[in-house]
N, C-alpha and C positions, 0 to 999 in steps of 0.2 A: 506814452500818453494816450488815453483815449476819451476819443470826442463821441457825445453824443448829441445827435439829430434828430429832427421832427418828432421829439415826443415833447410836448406840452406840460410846462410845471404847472402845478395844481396850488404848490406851496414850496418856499423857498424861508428858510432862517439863518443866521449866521450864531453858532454856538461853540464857544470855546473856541476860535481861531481857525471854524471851518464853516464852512460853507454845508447846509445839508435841503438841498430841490429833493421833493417828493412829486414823482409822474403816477398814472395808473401800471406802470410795469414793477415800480415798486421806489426804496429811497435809495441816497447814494452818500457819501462825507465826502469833500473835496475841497482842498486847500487852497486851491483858483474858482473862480464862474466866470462863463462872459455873458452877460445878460446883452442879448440883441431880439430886440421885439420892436414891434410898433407903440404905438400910445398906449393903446387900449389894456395898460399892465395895474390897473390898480387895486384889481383882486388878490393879484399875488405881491408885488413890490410896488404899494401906495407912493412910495417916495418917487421913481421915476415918469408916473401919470404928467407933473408936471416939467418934466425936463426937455420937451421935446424941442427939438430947433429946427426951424424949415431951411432947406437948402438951396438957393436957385438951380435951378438944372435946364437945362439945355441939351438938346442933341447937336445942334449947329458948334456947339463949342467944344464939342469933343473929336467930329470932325474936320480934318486937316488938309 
């Protein structure tokens, strides 16, 4: 398997039962994605703009 990092999708579709992200290095077909972004995605995938869900966090509660 290989993973790719820090390059930035531009455009992202799902056709015929793959997955096809376009970066400026060039396209890819892939039968998995894992999309991990911030909010800020509704250029590329409109759908997850509204999915976000805030998390309480705490440092106090990680420490033991």
């Amino acid at each position: 398997m290989t993973v790719f990092t820090a390059r930035p999708v531009e455009y992202i579709a799902r056709e015929a039962g793959v997955w096809r992200p376009a970066t400026q290095e060039g396209n890819i077909r892939t039968k998995w994605a894992v999309v991990s972004t911030e909010t800020y995605t509704s250029r590329i995938l409109s759908a997850l703009s509204g999915e976000q869900v805030v998390l309480p966090y705490s440092m106090s509660r990680l420490r033991r």
